[in-house]
C-alpha positions as CSV (number, residue, x, y, z in Angstrom):
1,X,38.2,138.2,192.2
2,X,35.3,138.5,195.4
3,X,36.2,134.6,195.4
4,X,40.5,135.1,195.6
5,X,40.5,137.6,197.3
6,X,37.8,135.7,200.3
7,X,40.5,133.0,200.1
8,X,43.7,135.4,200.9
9,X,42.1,136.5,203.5
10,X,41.2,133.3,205.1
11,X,44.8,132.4,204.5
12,X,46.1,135.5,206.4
13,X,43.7,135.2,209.1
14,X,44.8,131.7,209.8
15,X,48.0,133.1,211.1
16,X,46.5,134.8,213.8
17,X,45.1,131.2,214.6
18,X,48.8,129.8,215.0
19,X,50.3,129.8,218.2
20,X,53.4,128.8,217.1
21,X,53.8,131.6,214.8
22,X,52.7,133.8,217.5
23,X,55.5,132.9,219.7
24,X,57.9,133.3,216.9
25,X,56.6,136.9,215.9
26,X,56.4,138.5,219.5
27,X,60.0,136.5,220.3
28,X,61.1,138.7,217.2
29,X,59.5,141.8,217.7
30,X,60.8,141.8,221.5
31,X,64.2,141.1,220.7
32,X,64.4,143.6,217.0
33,X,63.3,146.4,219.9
34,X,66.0,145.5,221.9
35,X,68.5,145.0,219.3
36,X,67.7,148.6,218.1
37,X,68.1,149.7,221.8
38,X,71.8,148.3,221.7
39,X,72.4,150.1,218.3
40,X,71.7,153.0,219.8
41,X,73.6,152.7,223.2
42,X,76.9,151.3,222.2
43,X,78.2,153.7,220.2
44,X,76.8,156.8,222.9
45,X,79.2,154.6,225.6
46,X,82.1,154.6,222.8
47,X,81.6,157.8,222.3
48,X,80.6,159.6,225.3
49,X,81.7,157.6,228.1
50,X,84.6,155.7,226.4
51,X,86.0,159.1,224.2
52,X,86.4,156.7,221.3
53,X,88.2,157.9,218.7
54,X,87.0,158.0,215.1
55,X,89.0,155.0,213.6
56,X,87.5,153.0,216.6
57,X,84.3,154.2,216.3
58,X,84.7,153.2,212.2
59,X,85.9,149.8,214.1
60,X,82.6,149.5,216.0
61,X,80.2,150.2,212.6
62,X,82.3,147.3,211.1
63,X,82.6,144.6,213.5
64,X,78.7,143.9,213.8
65,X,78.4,143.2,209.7
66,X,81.8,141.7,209.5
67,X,80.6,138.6,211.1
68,X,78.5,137.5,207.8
69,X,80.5,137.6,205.4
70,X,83.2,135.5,207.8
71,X,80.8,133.0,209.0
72,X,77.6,133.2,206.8
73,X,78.0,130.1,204.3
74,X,79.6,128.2,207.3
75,X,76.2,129.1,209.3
76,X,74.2,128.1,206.7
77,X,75.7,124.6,206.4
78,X,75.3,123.8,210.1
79,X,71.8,125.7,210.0
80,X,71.3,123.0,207.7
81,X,72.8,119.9,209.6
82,X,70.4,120.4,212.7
83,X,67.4,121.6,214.0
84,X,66.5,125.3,213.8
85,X,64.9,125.6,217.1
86,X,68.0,124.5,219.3
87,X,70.1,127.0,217.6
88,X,67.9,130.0,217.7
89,X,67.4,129.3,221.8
90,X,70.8,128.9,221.7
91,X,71.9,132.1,219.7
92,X,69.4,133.8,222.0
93,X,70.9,132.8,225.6
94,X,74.4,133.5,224.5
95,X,73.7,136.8,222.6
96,X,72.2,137.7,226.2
97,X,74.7,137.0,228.2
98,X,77.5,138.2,226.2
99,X,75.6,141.4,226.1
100,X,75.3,141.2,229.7
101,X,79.2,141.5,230.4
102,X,79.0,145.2,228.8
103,X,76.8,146.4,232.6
104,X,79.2,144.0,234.7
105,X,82.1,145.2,233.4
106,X,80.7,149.0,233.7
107,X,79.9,148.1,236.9
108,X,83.4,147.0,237.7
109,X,85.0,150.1,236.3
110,X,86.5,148.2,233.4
111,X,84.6,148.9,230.4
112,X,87.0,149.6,227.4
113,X,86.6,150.0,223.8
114,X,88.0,146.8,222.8
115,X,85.3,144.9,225.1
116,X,82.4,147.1,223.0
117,X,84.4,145.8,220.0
118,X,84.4,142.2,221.1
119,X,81.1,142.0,222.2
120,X,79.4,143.6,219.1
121,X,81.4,141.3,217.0
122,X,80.1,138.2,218.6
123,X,76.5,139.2,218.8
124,X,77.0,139.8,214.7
125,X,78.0,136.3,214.3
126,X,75.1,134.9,216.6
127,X,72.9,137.2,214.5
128,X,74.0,135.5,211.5
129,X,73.0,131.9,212.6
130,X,69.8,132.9,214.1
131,X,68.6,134.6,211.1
132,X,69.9,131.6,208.8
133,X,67.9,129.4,211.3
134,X,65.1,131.2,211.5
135,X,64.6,132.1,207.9
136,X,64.9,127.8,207.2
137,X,62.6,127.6,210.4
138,X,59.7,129.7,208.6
139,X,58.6,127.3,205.7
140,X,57.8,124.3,208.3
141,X,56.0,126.2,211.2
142,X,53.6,127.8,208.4
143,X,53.8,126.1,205.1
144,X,54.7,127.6,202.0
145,X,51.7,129.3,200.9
146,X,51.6,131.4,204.1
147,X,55.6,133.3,203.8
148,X,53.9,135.8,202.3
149,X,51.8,136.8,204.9
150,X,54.2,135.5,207.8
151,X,57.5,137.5,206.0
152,X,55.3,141.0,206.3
153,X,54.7,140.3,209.6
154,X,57.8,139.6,211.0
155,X,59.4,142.6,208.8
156,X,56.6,144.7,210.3
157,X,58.7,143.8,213.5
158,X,61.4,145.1,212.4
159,X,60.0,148.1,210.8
160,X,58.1,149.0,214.1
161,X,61.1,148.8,215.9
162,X,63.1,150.9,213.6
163,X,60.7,153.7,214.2
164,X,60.2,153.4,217.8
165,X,63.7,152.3,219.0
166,X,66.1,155.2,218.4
167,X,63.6,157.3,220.1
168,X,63.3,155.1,222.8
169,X,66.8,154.0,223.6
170,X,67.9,157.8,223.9
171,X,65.5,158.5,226.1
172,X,66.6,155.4,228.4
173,X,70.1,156.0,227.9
174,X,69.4,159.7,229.7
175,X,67.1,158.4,232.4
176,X,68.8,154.9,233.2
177,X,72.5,155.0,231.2
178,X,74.0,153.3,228.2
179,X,75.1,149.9,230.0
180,X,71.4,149.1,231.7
181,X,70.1,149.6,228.6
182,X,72.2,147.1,227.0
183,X,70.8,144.9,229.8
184,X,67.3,145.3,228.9
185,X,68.4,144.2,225.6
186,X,69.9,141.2,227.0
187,X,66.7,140.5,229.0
188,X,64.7,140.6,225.3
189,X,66.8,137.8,224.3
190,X,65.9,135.8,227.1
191,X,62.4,136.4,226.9
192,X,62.7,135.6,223.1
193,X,64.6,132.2,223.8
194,X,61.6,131.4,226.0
195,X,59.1,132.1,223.6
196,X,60.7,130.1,220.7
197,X,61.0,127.4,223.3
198,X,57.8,127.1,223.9
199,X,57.2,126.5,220.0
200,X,55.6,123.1,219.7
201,X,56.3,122.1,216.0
202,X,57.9,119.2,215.4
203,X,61.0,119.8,213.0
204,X,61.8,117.2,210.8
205,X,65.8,115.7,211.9
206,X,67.7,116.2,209.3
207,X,68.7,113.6,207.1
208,X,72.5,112.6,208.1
209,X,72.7,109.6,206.0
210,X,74.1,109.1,203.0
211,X,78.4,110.2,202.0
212,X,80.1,111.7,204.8
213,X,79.0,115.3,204.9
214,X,82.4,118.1,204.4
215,X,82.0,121.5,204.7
216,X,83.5,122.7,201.5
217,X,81.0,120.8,199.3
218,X,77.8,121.8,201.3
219,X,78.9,125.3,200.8
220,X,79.1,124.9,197.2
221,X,75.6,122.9,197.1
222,X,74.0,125.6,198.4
223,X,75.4,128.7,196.7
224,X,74.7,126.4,193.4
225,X,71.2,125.9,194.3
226,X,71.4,129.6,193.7
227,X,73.0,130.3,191.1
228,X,71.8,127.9,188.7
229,X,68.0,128.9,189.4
230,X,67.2,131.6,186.6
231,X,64.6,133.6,189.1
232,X,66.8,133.0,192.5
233,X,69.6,134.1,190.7
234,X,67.6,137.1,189.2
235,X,66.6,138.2,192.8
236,X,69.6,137.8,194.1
237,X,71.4,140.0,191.5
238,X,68.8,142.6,191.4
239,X,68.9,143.0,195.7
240,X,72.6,142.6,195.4
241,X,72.6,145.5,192.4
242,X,70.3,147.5,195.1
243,X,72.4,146.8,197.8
244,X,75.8,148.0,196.3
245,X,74.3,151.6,194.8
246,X,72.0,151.8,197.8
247,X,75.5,152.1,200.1
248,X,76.6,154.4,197.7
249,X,74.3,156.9,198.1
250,X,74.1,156.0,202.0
251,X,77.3,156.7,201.9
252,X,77.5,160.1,201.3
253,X,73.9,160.6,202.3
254,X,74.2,162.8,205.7
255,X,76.7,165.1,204.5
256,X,75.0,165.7,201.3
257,X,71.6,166.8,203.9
258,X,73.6,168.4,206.3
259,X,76.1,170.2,203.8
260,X,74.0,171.0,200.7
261,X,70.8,171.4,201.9
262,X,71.6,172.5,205.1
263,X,69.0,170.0,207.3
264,X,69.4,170.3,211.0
265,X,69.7,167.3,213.5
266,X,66.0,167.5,214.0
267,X,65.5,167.3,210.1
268,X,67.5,164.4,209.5
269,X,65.6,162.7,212.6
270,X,62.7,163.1,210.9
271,X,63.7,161.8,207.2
272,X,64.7,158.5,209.3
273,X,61.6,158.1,211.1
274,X,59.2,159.0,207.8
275,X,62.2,155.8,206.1
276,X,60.8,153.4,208.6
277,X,57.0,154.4,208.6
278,X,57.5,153.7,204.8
279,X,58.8,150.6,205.7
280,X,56.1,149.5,208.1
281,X,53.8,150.4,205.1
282,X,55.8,148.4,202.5
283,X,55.8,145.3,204.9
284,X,51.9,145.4,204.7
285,X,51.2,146.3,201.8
286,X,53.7,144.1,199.8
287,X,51.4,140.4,199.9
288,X,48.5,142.6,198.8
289,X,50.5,144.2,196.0
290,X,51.6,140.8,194.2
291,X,47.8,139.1,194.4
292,X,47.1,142.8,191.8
293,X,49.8,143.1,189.8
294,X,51.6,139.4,189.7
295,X,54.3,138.4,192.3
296,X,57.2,139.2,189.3
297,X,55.8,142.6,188.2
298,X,55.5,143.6,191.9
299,X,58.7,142.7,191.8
300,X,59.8,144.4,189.1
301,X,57.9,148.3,189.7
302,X,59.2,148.0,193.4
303,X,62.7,147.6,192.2
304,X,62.4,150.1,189.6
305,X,60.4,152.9,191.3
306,X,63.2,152.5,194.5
307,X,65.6,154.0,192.3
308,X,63.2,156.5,190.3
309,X,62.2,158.0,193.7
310,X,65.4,157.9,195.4
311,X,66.2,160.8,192.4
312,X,64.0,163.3,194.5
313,X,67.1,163.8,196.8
314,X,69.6,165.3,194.4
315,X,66.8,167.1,192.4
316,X,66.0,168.6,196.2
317,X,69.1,171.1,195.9
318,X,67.5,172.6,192.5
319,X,64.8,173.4,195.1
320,X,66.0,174.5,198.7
321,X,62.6,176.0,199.3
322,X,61.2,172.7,199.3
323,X,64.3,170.4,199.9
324,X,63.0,168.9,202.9
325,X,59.5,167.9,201.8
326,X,61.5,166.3,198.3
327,X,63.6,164.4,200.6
328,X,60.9,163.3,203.2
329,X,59.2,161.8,200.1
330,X,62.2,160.1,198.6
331,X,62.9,158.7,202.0
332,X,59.5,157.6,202.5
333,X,58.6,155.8,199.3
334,X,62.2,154.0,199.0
335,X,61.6,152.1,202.4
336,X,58.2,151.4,201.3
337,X,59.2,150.0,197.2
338,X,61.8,148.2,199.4
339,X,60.1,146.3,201.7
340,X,57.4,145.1,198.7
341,X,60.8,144.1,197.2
342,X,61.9,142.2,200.5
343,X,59.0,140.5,201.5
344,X,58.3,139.3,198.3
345,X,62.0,138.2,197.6
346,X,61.9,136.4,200.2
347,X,59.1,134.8,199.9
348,X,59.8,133.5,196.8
349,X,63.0,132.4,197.7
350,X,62.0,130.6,200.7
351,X,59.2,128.8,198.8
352,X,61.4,127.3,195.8
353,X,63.9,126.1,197.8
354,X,63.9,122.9,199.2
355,X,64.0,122.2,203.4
356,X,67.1,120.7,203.0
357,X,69.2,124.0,201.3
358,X,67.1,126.3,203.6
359,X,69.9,127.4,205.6
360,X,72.5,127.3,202.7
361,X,70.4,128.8,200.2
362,X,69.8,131.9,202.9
363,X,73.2,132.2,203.8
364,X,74.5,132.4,200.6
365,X,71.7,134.9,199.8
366,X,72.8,137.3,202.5
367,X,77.0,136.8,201.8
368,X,76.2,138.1,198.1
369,X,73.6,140.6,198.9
370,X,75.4,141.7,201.9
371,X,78.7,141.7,200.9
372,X,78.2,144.6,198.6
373,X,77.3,146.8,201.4
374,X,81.4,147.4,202.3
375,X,82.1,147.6,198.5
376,X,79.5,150.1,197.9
377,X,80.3,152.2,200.8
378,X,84.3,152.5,199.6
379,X,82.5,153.0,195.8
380,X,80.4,155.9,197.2
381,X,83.1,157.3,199.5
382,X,85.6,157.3,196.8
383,X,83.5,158.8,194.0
384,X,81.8,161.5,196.3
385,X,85.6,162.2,197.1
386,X,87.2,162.4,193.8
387,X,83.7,164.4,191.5
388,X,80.9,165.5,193.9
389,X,78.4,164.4,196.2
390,X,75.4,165.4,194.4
391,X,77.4,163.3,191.3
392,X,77.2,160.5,193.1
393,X,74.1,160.7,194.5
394,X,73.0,160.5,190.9
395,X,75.0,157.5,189.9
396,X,73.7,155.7,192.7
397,X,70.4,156.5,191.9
398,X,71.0,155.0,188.2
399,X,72.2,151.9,190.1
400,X,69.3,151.3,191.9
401,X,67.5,152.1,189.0
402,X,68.9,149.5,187.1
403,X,68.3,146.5,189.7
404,X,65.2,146.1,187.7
405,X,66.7,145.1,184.6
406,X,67.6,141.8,186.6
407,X,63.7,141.4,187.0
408,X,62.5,141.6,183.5
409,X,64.0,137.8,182.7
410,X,60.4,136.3,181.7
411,X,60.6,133.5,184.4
412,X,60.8,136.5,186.9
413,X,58.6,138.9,185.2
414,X,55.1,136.6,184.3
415,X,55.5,135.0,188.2
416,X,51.7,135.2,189.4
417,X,51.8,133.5,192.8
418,X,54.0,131.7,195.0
419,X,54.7,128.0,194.4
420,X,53.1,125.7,196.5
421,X,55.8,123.3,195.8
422,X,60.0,123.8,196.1
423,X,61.7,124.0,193.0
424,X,63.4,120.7,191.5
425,X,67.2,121.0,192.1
426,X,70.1,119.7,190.0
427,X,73.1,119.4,192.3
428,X,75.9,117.4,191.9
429,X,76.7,114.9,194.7
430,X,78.8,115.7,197.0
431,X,81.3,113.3,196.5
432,X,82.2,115.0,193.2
433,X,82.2,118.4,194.2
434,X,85.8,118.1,196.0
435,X,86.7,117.8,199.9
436,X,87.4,120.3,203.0
């Protein structure tokens, strides 16, 4: 044990020894506190500067996470047909200046809605091909034995930036306005695409011989690659079973705090920001977790004790004395289950598949896990509408609950370790899988 455990950590520290993967991690962690700075200030310009109405301000929640389920198997082919580095400096410098055009235009005196709309659109669909790129990019700059480690990190990022960012980008937003923060989140992106620029890795070029390439059949080689692996089809379906009951409760989540239990503004702040110290915690705990219990069983209790926790929150209006501290806890432990989940998940998923179906293989991932968050939300809407809130808190809980029956599959569940080595996969070739 003294002898593994000596190893793991020569294997994190080595990280710390990569300046590549530096680059990559502070280019993410600038740009994920700048994202949430724009998250924040684009709706407060709708809003309070703009006098949005509700149906656009629905518009504005939809249009950035439209942009994956239109584009995310088509971003995963091209991820796939050239190098990753171009495209994330690419994404980068365009995200930037489109986001720059929000201050001009404010500037100008002709800011409108439909300009937020556009411009929170297109950022989504960059998003969607810098995350397929980066996510195929990972696996070469650190080898496969190190996602675990490198996956916390960068969700760490992300985590970091969910506490700090709301915080921050309302106080900017009072002391500078909404449209020079969204420039400060342009200037991350810039800063980012210098930084990944800098990376020195060489990237394999992609193989582009062989039948001519179509769309249609790459799309389907990588969503089989998929599907026809028993454990990447298993954590798929288990994040995707997550995803859809999670957006049920989220659905109904605020009015059931604010109604029910009667929690201030200030009180719901707080249940956000104890979610994403949770999450912080998750992301660095999660590597540490599968070395003790076995990559599938962490797995497996992650998934299973997200929805057996999240039950605190309807059980906290038995209690009203204590309905904030239930909550707090629920809220808490959820991100943290979550992001062991995540981390792991991905992982995993990055180190069976081959470099080849990176991009595909991602993008597929995040169009079926993803695509349940608009399904759930209608689900949760719906049900909360036609029985109760606190009923469908429940159900949604049983949902998430129930992920980890996806897990218990034995080629999930006895998974000890990552494989050093991606997984051999059958596809058929392309020339018999049909034309677009």
């Amino acid at each position: 044990m003294f002898r593994n455990n000596r190893e793991h950590g020569a294997a994190a520290g080595a990280l710390w020894r990569q300046p590549d993967f530096l680059r990559l991690w502070t280019a993410e962690t600038i740009s994920q506190v700048g994202t949430q700075l724009t998250i924040v200030a684009i709706p407060l310009i709708a809003a309070l500067t703009l006098h949005a109405t509700p149906f656009q301000m629905g518009l504005l929640t939809a249009a950035g996470g439209l942009p994956r389920l239109l584009v995310g198997l088509v971003a995963g082919v091209w991820v796939d047909r050239l190098r990753h580095k171009p495209i994330m400096v690419a994404a980068d410098l365009v995200r930037a200046a489109v986001l720059t055009t929000i201050p001009v235009m404010a500037a100008l005196g002709h800011l409108t809605v439909h300009l937020l709309l556009a411009v929170t659109f297109t950022v989504g669909m960059l998003d969607v091909f810098f995350n397929a790129a980066w996510v195929a990019f990972l696996p070469i700059l650190v080898g496969r034995k190190h996602l675990g480690d490198a996956n916390g990190k960068l969700m760490a990022s992300g985590s970091v930036a969910q506490i700090a960012g709301p915080a921050l980008g309302g106080s900017l937003i009072a002391l500078i306005t909404g449209p020079v923060v969204i420039l400060l989140d342009a200037v991350s992106f810039v800063c980012s695409a210098f930084l990944i620029k800098r990376i020195m890795r060489d990237e394999p070029t992609p193989d582009r011989t062989g039948p001519q390439r179509r769309l249609l059949p790459e799309i389907k080689e990588g969503l089989r690659a998929l599907v026809h692996s028993p454990i990447l089809r298993a954590i798929t379906a288990s994040s995707a079973t997550i995803t859809l009951a999670g957006w049920m409760f989220l659905s109904v989540y605020v009015l059931y705090m604010a109604d029910d239990l009667g929690l201030s503004a200030r009180g719901i702040g707080l249940v956000y920001a104890c979610g994403g110290i949770g999450s912080l915690i998750g992301t660095i705990i999660a590597v540490p977790v599968a070395r003790w219990l076995g990559l599938g069983r962490a797995m497996f209790w992650a998934a299973a004790l997200f929805g057996l926790f999240g039950l605190a929150v309807p059980l906290a209006l038995f209690v009203p004395a204590h309905a904030l501290p239930l909550v707090v806890f629920a809220e808490f432990s959820q991100w943290l289950t979550l992001l062991v989940m995540d981390v792991n998940r991905v992982s995993l998923r990055q180190a069976m598949t081959p470099d080849r179906l990176q991009g595909r293989v991602s993008a597929s991932s995040q169009v079926l896990i993803g695509g349940m968050q608009p399904i759930g939300s209608f689900l949760g809407g719906a049900l909360g509408q036609l029985t109760s809130v606190h009923l469908t808190l429940f159900i949604s809980c049983l949902g998430m609950f129930c992920a980890a029956a996806w897990l218990l599959r034995r080629e999930v569940f006895t998974l000890q370790t990552l494989p050093t080595e991606p997984e051999p996969i059958e596809v058929e070739p392309m020339t018999a899988i049909g034309t677009a």
